[in-house]
LUMKE-364469 format. One record per atom (N, C-alpha, C): residue number from 1; atom name; z, y negated, x negated. Coordinates in steps of 0.2 Angstrom, whole numbers, plus 2048, in hexadecimal, padded with zeros to 3 digits. Layout:
# LUMKE-364469
R, rofi, tordren, z, y, x
R, NUM, CA, Z, Y, X
...
//
This chain:
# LUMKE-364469
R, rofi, tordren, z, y, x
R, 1, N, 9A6, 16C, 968
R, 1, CA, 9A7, 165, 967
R, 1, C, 9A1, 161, 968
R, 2, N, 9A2, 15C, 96C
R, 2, CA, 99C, 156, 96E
R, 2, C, 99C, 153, 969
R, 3, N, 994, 151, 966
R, 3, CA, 994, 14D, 95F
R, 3, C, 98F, 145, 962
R, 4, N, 995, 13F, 961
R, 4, CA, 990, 13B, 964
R, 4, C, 98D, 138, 95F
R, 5, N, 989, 134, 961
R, 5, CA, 985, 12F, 95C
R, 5, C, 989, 12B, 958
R, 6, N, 98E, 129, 95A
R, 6, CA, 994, 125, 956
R, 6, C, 995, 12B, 94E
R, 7, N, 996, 131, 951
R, 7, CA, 99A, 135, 94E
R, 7, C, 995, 136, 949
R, 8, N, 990, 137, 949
R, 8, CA, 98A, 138, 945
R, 8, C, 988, 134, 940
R, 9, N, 988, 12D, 944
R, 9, CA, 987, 126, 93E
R, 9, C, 990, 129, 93A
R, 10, N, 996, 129, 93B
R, 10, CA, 99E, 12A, 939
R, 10, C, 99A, 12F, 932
R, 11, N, 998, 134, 934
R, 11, CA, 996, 13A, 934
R, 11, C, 992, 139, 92B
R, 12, N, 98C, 136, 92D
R, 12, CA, 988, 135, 927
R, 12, C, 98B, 12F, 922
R, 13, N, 98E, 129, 926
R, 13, CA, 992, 126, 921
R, 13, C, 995, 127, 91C
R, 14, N, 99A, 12F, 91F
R, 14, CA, 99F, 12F, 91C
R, 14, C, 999, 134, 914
R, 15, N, 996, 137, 915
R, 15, CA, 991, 13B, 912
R, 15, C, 98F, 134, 90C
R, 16, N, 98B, 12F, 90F
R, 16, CA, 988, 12B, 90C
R, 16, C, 98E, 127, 906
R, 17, N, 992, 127, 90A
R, 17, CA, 997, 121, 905
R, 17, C, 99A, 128, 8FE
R, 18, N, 99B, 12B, 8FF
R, 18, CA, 99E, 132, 8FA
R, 18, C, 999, 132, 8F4
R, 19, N, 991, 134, 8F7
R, 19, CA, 98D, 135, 8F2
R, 19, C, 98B, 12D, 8EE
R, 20, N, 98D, 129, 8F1
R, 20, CA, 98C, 121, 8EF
R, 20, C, 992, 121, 8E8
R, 21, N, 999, 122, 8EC
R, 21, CA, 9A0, 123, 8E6
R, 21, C, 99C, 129, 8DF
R, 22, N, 998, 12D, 8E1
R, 22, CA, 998, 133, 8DE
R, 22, C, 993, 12E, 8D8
R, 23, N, 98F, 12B, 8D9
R, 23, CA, 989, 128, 8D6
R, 23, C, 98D, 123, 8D2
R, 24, N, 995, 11E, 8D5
R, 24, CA, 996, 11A, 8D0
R, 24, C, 99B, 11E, 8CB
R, 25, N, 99C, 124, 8CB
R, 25, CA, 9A1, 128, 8C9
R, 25, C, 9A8, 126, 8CA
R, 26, N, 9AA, 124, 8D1
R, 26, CA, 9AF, 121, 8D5
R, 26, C, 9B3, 128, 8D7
R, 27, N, 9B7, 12A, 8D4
R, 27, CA, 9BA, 132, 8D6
R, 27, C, 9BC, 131, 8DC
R, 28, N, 9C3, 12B, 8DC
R, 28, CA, 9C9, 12A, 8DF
R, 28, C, 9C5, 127, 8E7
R, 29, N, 9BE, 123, 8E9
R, 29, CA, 9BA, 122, 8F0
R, 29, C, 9B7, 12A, 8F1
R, 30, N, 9B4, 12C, 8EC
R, 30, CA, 9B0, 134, 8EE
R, 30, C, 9B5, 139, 8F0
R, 31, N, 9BC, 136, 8EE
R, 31, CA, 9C2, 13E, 8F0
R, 31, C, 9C3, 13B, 8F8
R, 32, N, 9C4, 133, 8F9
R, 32, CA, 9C6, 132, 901
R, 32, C, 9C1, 134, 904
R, 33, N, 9BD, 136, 904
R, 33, CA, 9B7, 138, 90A
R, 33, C, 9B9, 141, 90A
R, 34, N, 9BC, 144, 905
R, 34, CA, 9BC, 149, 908
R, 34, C, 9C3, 14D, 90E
R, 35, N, 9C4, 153, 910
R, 35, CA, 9C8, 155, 916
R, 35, C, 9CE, 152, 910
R, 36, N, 9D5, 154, 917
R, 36, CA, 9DC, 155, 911
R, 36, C, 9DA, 15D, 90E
R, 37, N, 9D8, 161, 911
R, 37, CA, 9D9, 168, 90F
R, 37, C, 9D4, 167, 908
R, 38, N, 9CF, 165, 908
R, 38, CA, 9CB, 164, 902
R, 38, C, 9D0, 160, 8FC
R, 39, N, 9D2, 15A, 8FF
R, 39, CA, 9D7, 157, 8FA
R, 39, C, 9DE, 15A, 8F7
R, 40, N, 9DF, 15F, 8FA
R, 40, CA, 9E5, 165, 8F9
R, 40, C, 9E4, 167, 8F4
R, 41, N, 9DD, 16D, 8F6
R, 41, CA, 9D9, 171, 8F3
R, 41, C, 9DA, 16D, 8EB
R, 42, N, 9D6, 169, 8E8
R, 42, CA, 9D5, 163, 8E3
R, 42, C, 9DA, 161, 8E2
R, 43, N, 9DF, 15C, 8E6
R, 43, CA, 9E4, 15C, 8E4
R, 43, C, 9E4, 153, 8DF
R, 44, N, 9DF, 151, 8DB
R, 44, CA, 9DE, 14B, 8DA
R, 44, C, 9D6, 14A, 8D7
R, 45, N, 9D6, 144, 8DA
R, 45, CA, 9CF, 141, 8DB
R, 45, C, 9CB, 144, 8D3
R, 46, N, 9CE, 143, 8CE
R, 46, CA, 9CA, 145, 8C8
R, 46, C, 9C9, 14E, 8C8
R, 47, N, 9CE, 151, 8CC
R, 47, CA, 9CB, 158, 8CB
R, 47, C, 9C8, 15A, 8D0
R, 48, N, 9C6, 157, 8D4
R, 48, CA, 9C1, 156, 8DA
R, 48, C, 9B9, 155, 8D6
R, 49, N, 9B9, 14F, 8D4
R, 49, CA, 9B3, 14D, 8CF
R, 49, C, 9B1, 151, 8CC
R, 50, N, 9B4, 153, 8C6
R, 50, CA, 9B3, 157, 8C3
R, 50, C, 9B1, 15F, 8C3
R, 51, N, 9B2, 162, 8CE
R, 51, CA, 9AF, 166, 8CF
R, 51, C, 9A7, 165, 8CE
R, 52, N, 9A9, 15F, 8D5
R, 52, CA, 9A0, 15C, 8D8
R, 52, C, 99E, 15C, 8CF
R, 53, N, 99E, 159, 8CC
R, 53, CA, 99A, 156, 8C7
R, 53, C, 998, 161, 8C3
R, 54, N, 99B, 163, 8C0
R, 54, CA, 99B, 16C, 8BD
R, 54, C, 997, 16E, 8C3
R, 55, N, 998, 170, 8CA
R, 55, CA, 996, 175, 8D0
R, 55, C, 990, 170, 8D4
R, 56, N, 98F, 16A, 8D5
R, 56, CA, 98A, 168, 8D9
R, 56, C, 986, 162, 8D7
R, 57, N, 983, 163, 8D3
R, 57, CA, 980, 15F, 8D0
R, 57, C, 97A, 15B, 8D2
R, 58, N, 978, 15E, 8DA
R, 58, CA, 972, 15C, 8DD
R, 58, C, 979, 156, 8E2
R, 59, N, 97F, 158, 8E4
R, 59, CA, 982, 14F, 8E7
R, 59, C, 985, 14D, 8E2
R, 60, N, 986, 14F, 8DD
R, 60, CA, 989, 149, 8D9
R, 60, C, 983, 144, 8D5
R, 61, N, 97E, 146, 8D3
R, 61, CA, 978, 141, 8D3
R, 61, C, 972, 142, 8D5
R, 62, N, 971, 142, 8DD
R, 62, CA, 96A, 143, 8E1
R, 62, C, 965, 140, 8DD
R, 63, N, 95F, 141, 8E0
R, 63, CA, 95A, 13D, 8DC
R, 63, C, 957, 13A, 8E2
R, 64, N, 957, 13E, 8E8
R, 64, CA, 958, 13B, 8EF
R, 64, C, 95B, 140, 8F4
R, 65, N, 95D, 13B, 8FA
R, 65, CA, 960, 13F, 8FE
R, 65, C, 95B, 13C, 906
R, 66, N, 95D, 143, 908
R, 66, CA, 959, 141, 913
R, 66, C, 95C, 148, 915
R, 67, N, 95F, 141, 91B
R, 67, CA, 963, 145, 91F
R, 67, C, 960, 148, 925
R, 68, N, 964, 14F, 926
R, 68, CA, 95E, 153, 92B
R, 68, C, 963, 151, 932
R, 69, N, 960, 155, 937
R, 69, CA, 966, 154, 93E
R, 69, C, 96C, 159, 93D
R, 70, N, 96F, 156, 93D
R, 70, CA, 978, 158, 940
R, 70, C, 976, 15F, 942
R, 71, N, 97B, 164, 942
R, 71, CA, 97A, 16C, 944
R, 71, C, 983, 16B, 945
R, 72, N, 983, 172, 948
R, 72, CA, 989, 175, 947
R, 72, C, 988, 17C, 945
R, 73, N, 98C, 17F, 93F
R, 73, CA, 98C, 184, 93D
R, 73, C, 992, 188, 93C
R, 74, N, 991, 18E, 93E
R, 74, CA, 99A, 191, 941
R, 74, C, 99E, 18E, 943
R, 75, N, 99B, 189, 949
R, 75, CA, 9A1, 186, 94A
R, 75, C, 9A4, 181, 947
R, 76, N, 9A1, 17C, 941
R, 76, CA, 9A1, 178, 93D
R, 76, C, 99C, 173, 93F
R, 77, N, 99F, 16D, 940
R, 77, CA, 997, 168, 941
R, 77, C, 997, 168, 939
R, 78, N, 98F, 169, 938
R, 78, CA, 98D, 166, 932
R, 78, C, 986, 163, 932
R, 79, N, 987, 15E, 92B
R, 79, CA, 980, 159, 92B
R, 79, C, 97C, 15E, 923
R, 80, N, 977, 15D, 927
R, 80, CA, 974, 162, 91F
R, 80, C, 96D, 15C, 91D
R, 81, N, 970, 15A, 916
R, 81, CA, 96C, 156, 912
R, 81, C, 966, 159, 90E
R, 82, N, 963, 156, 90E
R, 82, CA, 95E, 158, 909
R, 82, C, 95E, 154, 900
R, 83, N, 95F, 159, 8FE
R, 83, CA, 95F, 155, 8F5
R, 83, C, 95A, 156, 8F3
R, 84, N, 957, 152, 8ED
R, 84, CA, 955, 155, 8E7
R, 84, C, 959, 153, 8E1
R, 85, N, 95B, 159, 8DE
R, 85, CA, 95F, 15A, 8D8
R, 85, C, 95E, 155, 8D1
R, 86, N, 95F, 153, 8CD
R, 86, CA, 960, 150, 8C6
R, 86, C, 95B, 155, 8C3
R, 87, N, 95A, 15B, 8C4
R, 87, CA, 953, 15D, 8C1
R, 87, C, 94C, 15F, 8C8
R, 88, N, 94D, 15A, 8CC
R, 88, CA, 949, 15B, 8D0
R, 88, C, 948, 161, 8D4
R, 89, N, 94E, 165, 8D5
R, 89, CA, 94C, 16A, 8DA
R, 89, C, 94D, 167, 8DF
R, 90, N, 94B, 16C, 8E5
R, 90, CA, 94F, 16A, 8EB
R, 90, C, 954, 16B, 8EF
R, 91, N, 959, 16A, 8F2
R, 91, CA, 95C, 16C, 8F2
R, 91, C, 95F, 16D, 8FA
R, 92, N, 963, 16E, 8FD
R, 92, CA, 966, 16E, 906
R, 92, C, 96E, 16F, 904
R, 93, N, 971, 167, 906
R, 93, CA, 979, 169, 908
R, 93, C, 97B, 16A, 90D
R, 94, N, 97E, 16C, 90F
R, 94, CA, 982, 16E, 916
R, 94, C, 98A, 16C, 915
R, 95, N, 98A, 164, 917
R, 95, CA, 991, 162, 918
R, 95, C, 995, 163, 91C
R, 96, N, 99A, 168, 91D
R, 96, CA, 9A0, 16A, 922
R, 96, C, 9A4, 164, 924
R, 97, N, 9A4, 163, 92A
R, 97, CA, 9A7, 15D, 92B
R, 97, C, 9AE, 15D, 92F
R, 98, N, 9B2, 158, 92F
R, 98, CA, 9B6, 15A, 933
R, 98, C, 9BB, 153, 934
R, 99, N, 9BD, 154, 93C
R, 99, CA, 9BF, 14D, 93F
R, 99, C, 9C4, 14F, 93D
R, 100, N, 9C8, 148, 939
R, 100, CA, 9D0, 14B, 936
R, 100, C, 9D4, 145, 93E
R, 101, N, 9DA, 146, 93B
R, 101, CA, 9E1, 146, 942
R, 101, C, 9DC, 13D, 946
R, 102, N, 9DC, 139, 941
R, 102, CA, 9DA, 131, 943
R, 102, C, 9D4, 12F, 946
R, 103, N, 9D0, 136, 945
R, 103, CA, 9C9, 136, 947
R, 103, C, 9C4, 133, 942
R, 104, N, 9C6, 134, 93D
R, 104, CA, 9C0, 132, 939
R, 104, C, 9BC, 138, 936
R, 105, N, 9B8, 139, 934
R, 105, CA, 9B2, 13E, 933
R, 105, C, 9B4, 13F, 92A
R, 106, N, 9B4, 146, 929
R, 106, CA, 9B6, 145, 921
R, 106, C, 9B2, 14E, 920
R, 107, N, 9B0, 14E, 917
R, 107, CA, 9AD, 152, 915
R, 107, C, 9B2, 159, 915
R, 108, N, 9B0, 15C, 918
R, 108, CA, 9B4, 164, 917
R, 108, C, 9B2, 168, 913
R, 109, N, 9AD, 169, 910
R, 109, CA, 9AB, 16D, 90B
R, 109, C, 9A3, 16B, 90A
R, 110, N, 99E, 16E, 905
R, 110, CA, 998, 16D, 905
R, 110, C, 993, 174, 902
R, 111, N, 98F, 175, 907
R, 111, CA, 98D, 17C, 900
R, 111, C, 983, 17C, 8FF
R, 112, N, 984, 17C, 8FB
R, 112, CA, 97C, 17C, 8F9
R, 112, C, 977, 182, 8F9
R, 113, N, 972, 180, 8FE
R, 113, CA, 96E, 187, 8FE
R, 113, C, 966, 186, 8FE
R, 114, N, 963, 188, 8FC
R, 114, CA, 95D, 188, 8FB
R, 114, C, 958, 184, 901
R, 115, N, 955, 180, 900
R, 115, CA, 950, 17E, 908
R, 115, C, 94D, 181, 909
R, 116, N, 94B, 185, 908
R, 116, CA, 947, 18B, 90D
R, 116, C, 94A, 190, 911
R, 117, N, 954, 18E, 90F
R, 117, CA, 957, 192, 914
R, 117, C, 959, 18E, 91D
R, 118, N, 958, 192, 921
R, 118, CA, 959, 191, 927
R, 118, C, 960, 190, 929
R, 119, N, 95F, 189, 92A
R, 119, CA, 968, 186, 92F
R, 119, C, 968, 18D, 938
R, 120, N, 96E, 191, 937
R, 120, CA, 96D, 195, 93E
R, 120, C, 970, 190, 942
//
């Protein structure tokens, strides 16, 4: 899959407005940014939140965020962020991404792994 610049700025916006919903503790804007499959999975906006806030503590309150370049991994375009965590670790997300049926860009999953791990 071709990723253009459009799809990139699409890409990170959608990343940037979520973590912004995440910050005002806005469930119901943080659940529209993610896939339908995510939305399934969850099921409603407050048990969506309620993961991110118990499992990922470095995107539900960053202390900062810098986005690295676009990758694709298995097959999955993904944007991988850099955090530092609410207690100051560091942190690296790897947002799954995926262009739903209308073409918008939306979050398919996120998994956090250490910055000293290597994007293949």
């Amino acid at each position: 899959m071709e990723i253009t610049d459009n799809d990139a700025v699409a890409i990170r916006t959608s990343i940037e407005s979520q973590l912004e919903a995440f910050q005002r503790d806005d469930a119901e804007t943080a659940f529209a940014f993610a896939s339908e499959g995510i939305q399934e999975q969850f099921q409603t906006p407050d048990n969506f939140m309620w993961m991110v806030k118990k499992s990922y503590p470095a995107v539900y309150r960053p202390r900062s965020v810098f986005f690295e370049k676009l990758t694709t991994v298995q097959g999955s375009v993904t944007q991988p962020v850099l955090l530092l965590s609410p207690d100051g670790t560091p942190r690296r997300a790897l947002y799954l991404m995926e262009r739903e049926v209308d073409g918008c860009w939306k979050i398919n999953g996120c998994l956090i792994v250490s910055v000293e791990t290597e994007i293949i």
